[in-house]
N, C-alpha and C positions, 0 to 999 in steps of 0.2 A: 217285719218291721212293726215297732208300737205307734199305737194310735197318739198322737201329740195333743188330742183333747184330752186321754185319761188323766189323772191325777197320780205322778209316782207312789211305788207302795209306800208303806211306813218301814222307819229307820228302826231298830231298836234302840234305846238313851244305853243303853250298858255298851261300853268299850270295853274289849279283854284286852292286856297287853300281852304278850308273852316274852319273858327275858330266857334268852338261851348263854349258857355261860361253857365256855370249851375250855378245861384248863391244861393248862402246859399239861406234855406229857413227861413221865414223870422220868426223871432220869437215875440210872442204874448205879451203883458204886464204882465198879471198876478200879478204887482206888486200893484194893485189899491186894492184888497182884502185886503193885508196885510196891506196896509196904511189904511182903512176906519175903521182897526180892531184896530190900534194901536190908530188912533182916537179917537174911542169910550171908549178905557180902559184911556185913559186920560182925558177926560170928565167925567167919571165916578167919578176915582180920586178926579176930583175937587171938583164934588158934594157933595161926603164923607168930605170931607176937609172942604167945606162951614158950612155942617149941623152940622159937630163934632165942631167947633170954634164958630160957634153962635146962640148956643143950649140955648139961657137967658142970658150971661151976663155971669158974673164968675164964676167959676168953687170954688162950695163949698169945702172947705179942712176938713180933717174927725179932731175932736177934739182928743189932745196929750193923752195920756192915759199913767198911771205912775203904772207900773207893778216891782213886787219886789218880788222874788222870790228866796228863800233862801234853799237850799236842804241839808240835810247833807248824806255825801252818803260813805257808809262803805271807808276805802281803800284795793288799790290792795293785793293783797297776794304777799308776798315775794318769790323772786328766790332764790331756792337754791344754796349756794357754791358751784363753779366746783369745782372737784377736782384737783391737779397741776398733767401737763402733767409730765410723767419719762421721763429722761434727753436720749438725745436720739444726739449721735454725730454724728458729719458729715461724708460724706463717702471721703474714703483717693482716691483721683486723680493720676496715676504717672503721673510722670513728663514727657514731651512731648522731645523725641528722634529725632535728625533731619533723615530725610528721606534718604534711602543707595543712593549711587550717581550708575547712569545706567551703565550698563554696555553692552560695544558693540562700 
């Protein structure tokens, strides 16, 4: 334990501060994958497109064919008549009462 008559030591008047600075870590591309990938599905594409457009020259059309076909096909069966619904009347409403005035 210290003595509570000494006089504390001396402070020194110079303050340091120190600033510490963490920067993000720094992030990778990753992005060249996906472009070499979308690349290649377009080149692809094209190839398809090349080889399906100029496969000889034009594109034979299948000759019209003249089809006639005639069916005779029973008809439907008939519905029977409802019979008429019984008269049925409407139900009696009374007539609406004004509401008793409060009392108090």
């Amino acid at each position: 334990m210290t003595d509570p008559n000494v006089p504390p030591p001396e402070r020194p008047e110079v303050v340091h501060h120190t600033t510490i600075n963490n920067p993000a870590p720094q992030r990778s591309g990753g992005g060249g994958f996906i472009g070499f990938l979308i690349g290649g599905l377009v080149v692809v594409v094209i190839i398809i497109g090349v080889v399906l457009l100029t496969r000889g020259g034009e594109i034979d059309t299948p000759k019209p064919t003249d089809v006639d076909i005639n069916l005779n096909l029973p008809d439907a069966p008939k519905m029977p008549d409802l019979p008429n619904p019984p008269p049925v009347e409407p139900p009696s409403v009374p007539s609406p009462e004004p509401a008793p005035a409060p009392v108090g």
